[in-house]
N, C-alpha and C positions, 0 to 999 in steps of 0.2 A: 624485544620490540619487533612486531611485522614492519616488512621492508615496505615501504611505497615505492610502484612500478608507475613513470608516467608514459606515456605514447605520445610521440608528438611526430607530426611530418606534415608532409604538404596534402591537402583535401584531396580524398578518393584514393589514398595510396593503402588502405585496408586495414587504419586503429579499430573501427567500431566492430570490423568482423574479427579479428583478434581478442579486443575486450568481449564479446559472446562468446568466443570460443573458449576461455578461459573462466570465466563468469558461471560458463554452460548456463545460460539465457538467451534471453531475445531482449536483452531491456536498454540496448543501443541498437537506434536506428538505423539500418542498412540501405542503400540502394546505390544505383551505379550514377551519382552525378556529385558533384562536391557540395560542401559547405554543408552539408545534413547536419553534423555533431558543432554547435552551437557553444556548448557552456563544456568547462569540466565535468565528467559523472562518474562516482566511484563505484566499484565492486569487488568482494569481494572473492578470493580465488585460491585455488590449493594445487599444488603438481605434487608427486609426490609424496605425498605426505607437510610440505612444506606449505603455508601460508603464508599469503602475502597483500595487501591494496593494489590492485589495478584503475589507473586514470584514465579516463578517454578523453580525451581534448580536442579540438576544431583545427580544423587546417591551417597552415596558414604560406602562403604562397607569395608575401610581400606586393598584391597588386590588394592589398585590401582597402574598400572604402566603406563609409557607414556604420551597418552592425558589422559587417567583416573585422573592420579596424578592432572593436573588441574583442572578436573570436580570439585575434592573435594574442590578445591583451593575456585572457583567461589560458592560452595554453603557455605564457611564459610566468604565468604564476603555478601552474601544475608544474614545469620544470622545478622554481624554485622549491616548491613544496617535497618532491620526491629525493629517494635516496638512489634511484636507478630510472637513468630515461634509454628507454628502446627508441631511437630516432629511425622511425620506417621510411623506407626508399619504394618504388614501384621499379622493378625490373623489366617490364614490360615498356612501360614507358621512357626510360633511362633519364641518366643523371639532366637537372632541370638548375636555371638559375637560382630557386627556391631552395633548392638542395646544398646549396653552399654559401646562402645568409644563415640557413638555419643551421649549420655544422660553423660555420664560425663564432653565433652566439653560443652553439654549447660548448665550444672549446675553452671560451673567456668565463664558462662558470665551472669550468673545472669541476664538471658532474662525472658521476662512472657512468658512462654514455656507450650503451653498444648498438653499430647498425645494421640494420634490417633490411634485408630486401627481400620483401614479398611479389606476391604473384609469379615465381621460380616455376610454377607446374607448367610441364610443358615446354619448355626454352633450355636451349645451351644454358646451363647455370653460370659456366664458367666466363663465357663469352658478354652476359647477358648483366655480370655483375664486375665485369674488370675495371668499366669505366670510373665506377663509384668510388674505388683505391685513392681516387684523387682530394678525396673529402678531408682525407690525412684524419682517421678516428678508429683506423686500426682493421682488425679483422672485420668480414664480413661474413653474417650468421643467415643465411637463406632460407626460407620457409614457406608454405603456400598457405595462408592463413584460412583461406575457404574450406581446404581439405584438411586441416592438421598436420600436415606434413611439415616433420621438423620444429613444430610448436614446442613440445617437452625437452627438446633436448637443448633448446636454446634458455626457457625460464631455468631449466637446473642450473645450466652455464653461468647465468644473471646471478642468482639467489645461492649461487655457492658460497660467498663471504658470509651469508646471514644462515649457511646452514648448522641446525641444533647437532649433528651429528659430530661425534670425535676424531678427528682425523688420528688414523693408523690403531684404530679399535679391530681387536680379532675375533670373530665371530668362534663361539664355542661350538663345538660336536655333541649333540646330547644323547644318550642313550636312550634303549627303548622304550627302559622304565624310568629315566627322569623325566622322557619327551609323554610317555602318557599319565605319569606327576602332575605334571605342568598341565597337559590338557585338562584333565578334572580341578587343578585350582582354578584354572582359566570360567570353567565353569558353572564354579561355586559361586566367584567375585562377580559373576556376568548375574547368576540369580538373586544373590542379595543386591547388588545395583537396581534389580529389577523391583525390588520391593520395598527400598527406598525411595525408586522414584514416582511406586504409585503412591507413597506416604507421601510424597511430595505437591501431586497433582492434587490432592485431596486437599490440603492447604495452601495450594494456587493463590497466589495474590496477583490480579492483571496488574495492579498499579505499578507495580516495582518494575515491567517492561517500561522502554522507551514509550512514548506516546508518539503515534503514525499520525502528522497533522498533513493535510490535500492540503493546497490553496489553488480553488477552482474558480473558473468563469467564463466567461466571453472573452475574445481575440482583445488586449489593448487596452482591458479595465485595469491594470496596475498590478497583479499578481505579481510578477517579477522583482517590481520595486518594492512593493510590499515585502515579500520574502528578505530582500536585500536591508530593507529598515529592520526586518527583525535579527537580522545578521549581524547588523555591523559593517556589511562588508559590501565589496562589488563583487557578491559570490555570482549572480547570474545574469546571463548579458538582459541591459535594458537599451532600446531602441524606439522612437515614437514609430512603429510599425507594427500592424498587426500580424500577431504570428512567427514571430522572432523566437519564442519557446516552439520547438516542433515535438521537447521529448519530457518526458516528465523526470523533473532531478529532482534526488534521494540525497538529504543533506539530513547529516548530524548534529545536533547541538546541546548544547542545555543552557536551563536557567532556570534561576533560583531553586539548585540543586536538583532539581528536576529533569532528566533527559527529555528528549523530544526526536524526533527525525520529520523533517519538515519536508512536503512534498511542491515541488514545483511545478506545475504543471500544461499543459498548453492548452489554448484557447479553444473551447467547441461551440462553433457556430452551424446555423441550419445547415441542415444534409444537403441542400440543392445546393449550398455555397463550396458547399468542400471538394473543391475538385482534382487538387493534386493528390497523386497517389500516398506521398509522404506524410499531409496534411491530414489524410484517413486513417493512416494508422497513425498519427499521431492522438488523434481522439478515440481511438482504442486503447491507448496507452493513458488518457487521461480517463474513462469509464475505466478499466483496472486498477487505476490509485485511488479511486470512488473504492471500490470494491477490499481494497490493501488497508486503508486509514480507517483511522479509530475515530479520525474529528476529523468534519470536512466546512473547512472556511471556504463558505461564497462569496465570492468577490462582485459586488455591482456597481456599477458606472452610475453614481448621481445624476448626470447632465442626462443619462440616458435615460435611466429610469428602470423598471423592470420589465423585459421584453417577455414573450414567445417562449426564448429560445433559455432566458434565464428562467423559466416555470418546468421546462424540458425537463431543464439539469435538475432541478428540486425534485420532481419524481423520479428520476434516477436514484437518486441519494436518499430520497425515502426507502423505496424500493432493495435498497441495498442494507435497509436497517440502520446508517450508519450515524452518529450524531452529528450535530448542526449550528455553526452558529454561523450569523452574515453579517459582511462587512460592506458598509455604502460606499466607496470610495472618494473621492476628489471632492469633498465636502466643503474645503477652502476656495472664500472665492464668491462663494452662490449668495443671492441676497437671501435675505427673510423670507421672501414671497413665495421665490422660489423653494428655499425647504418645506413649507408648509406643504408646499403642493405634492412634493419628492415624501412627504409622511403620509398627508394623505391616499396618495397610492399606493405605499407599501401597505396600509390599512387593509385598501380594497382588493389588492392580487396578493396578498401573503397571509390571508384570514386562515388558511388549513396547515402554518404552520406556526402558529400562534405562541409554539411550547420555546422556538431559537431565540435567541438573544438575539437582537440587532445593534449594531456598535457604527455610527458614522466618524469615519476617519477620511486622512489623508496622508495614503502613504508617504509623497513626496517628501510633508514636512511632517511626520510624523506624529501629530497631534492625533490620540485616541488611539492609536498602536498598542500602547502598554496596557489598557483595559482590555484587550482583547481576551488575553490569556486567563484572565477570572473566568471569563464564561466558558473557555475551553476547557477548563479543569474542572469546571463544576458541570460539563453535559459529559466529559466521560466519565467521571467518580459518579455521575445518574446511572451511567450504559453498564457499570460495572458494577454497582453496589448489590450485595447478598442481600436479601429479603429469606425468612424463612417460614413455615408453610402455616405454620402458626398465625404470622403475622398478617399473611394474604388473607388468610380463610377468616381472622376479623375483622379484616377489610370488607372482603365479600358480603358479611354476615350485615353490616354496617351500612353497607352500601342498598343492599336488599331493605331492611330496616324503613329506610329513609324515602325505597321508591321501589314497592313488590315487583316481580317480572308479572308482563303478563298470562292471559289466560288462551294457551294453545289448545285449541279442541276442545272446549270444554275444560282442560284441567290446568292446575296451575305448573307453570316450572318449579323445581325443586333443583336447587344447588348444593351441592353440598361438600365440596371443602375447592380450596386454590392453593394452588404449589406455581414455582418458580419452573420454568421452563428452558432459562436460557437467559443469555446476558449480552447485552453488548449487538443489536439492541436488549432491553428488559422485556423477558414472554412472561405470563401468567398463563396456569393452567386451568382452568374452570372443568370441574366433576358436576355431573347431576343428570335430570334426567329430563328428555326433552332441549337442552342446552342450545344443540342447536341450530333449533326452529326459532330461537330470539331474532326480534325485527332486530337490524341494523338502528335503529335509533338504541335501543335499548343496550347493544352491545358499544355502540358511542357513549352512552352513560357511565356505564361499568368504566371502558378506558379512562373516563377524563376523570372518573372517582379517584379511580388507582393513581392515577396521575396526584393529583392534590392529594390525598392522603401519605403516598410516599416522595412527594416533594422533587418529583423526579421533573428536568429543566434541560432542556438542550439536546433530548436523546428519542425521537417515536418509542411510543410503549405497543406492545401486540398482546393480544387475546386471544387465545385459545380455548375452544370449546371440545369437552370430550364427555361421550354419552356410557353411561355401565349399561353393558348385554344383559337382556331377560332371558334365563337359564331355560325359562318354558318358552319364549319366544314361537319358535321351530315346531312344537312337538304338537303332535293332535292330541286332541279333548276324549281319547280314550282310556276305560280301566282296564288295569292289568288281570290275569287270570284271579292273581290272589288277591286283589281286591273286588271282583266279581264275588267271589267264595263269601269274601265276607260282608259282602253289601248282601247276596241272598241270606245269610243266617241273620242279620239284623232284620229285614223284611219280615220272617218266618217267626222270627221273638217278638213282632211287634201284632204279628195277627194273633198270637196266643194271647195276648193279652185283652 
C-alpha cells in the first residue's frame, strides 16, 4: 500500500513549496502571503526509489473566519486521512500560539507525526529551533524547502516503516563475468519490453485510462459545489465568494465502474478584472486543465446568462480540441418566463456550438447532476472512437455524391480517398487535388457530413486538406538529347513517305 504523507502547519510556513518540491511541479500555488492553498491537493511523489501520496492542505492558524474556518476544516480531514503528517514549523518566525493548538490536536489523534522546521537556510539551526522542543512531538527534522536542503533525508526518515526493502539483506559481489551476464540479460528483457510495448501501443484502448473531466467557468457559478454533489463529499471549500478556488484540484473517483479524475478549477474572469498576482496564475492554472482534460464541463450561471467572458472560454476550449458538454446552473427557483428567455439565448450566442449537449441543473439541490455523465461519456467515446480509411473515404465519396465541390479555375476538385488523422479531438484527412483552394462553406459541409454520418456528439470534428505533388510541376517543357534523335527520325520517316 503507498503511504499517505499529509502537511499541515500554520499558513506561509512552506507546505505548497515542499509539495512542488517533491511532486517536481509547479501544480501548488506559491507566493509569500497566507491562506493561498485553500482545499487539500494530492500528488504524487518518489524519493528513492520509494512512492508515496503527498497532501497539501491550508493553513490554519486558529483566527479563522468565513472560508478560513473551512481551510481548517479540509486540513483536519487530510490529517485523518493520512498515515504520516509532517507538522511544518517556520524557523524563522518561531514558535507561534498556532503552533501548539495544532501539535496538541495531533497528539490526541495519536498520528506518526513528525516536526518540521523549515526555512533553516541561513540561521543558527540550533538556536533557531530549541524553542519548538516545547511542542513535546519529539525530535526536530530541519530543512530548507525552497533549496532542498535536507528534504531526502527527512522523507526516507518518514517512509522508513513502509520501506519494501529487507532489513539486514547483504548485498552480493559479482564477478566480471556474471556482472556482464547480467548486463546482457538486462538488455535482452529491456528489448523485448520494447517490443511488447509497441504491440501494445498499436492496440491502445484511450477508454480503459481514467477520464480527465475540468469543471470550468466564471468566478461564483457553482463549480465547487458542483464537483462536491458529484462527490458526495465537502471535498472542496465552498464559500458565497468569488474566487475562493485560486488552484485547480486533481480529485479521483469513479463510478459506475468507470474511473474519472475530476478537475476543479478556478474562476476566469475578464483580464482587466484580474488583478492580483495569485488570481493570474490562477487562470493559468485553469487554461492548463483546459489543455490536460479529455471533457471540459462549462459551468453557466442561469440568472446571469451567457456573458463576454463565458464565449472567451468556449474558444479556448474549442481551440484546444477538447470535448464539451454545458451545464446551466442554479436552475431552481427561476420562473417559466424567465427560462424561456435563459433558452432562448443560449439559442442565439451558442449557435457555433451546436454539436455539446446542454444539461440545466442545480448543483445545490442536485437535480439534473446524474444526466450529466451520459453526455460525458458519450462526447469522449465520440473524441476517441476509431474510424478506418475505408469507412471515411465512403463517407467522402457520399458526401461529394449528394453535393459536387466546386469548379476552381476552370477545373473541378478531385478527392480522392480520407484517412483518420488523430483523435481526441477527431481529424479527417482529405487527399486530392486542388483540396485546398475549397471555399470555407464547402469545407463546413464536408465537417458537418462527417459529423452526421459518424454520429460524432460533444467532441469539435477537424478537416484536413492535403494536395499530391505534380512529379513535372518544376521541370521545363524541354526534350532530352534522345528524345531529339528520335523526334528527328520520325520527322525524316514521315517525309519519305
Amino acid at each position: 500500500m503507498i503511504p499517505v504523507v499529509a502537511l499541515v502547519g500554520r499558513p506561509n510556513v512552506g507546505k505548497s513549496t515542499l509539495f512542488n518540491r517533491l511532486t517536481r511541479t509547479r501544480d501548488a500555488l506559491v507566493a509569500d502571503f497566507p491562506g493561498l492553498t485553500r482545499d487539500r491537493k494530492y500528488g504524487r511523489a518518489e524519493v528513492e526509489g520509494q512512492e508515496f501520496i503527498i497532501v497539501d492542505t491550508g493553513g490554519i492558524d486558529g483566527t479563522e473566519e468565513g472560508v478560513e474556518t473551512q481551510m481548517a476544516a479540509q486540513s483536519l480531514m487530510a490529517i485523518e486521512e493520512a498515515d504520516i503528517v509532517l507538522f511544518m514549523v517556520d524557523a524563522r518566525s518561531g514558535l507561534m500560539p498556532a503552533d501548539h493548538a495544532i501539535a496538541k490536536h495531533l497528539r490526541s489523534r495519536e498520528k506518526s507525526t513528525f516536526l518540521v522546521a523549515n526555512k533553516t537556510d541561513g540561521i543558527d539551526i540550533d538556536i533557531s529551533i530549541a524553542e519548538f522542543y516545547s511542542l513535546g512531538l519529539g525530535d526536530i527534522y530541519s530543512i530548507a524547502a525552497a533549496h532542498g536542503r535536507g528534504v531526502t533525508q527527512l522523507i526516507e526518515r518518514v517512509l522508513l516503516p513502509f520501506s519494501d526493502k529487507e532489513e539486514g539483506a547483504e548485498e552480493v559481489e559479482l564477478t566480471e563475468e556474471e556482472a556482464n551476464a547480467a548486463y546482457w540479460a538486462e538488455m535482452e528483457q529491456a528489448e523485448l519490453e520494447a517490443v511488447v510495448e509497441a504491440e501494445q501501443e498499436e492496440d491502445f484502448d484511450p477508454t480503459t485510462l481514467p477520464l480527465k473531466l475540468a469543471i470550468v467557468g466564471r468566478p461564483n457559478v457553482g463549480k465547487s459545489t458542483l464537483t462536491n454533489r458529484i462527490l458526495g463529499e465537502e471535498r472542496v471549500v465552498v464559500f458565497d465568494m468569488p474566487g475562493t478556488t485560486r488552484d485547480s484540484i486533481y480529485i479521483p473517483m469513479e463510478r459506475d465502474g468507470r474511473e474519472y479524475i475530476l478537475i476543479d478549477t478556478a474562476g476566469v474572469r475578464k483580464r482587466g478584472k484580474v488583478t492580483e498576482v495569485v488570481e493570474k496564475f490562477s487562470v493559468i492554472k485553469t487554461l492548463q486543465a483546459i489543455e490536460d482534460a479529455n471533457v471540459v464541463l462549462l459551468v453557466v450561471d442561469a440568472r446571469e446568462g451567457i456573458s463576454d467572458q463565458d464565449l472567451s472560454l468556449l474558444g479556448f476550449i474549442l481551440n484546444s480540441g477538447r470535448s464539451l458538454v454545458i451545464a446551466v446552473n442554479k436552475w431552481d427557483g427561476m420562473s417559466q418566463d424567465d427560462k424561456d428567455h435563459v433558452k432562448d439565448m443560449l439559442d442565439l450566442r451558442l449557435g457555433f456550438v451546436d454539436f455539446a449537449r446542454v444539461h440545466f441543473i442545480s448543483a445545490l439541490h442536485g437535480s439534473g447532476v446524474g444526466n450529466l455523465f451520459d453526455s460525458i461519456l458519450e462526447a469522449y467515446e465520440s473524441a476517441t472512437r476509431r474510424v478506418n480509411t475505408s469507412m471515411l473515404t465512403r463517407i467522402m465519396r457520399m458526401a461529394e455524391e449528394d453535393h459536387q465541390p466546386p469548379m476552381i479555375r476552370g477545373r473541378r476538385v478531385k478527392m480522392k480517398y480520407a484517412h483518420a488523422g488523430g483523435y481526441n479531438p477527431p481529424i479527417v484527412v482529405i487527399h486530392g487535388n486542388q483540396v485546398k483552394d475549397l471555399p470555407d462553406s464547402y469545407k463546413r459541409y464536408l465537417m458537418n457530413y462527417f459529423r452526421r454520418s459518424l454520429k460524432v456528439m460533444g467532441t469539435p470534428i477537424r478537416i484536413q486538406f492535403k494536395e499530391g505533388t505534380n512529379p513535372y510541376a518544376d521541370k521545363k517543357n524541354t526534350l532530352t538529347a534522345s528524345q531529339l534523335r528520335k523526334r528527328k527520325r520520325l520527322m525524316e520517316h514521315l517525309k519519305k513517305r
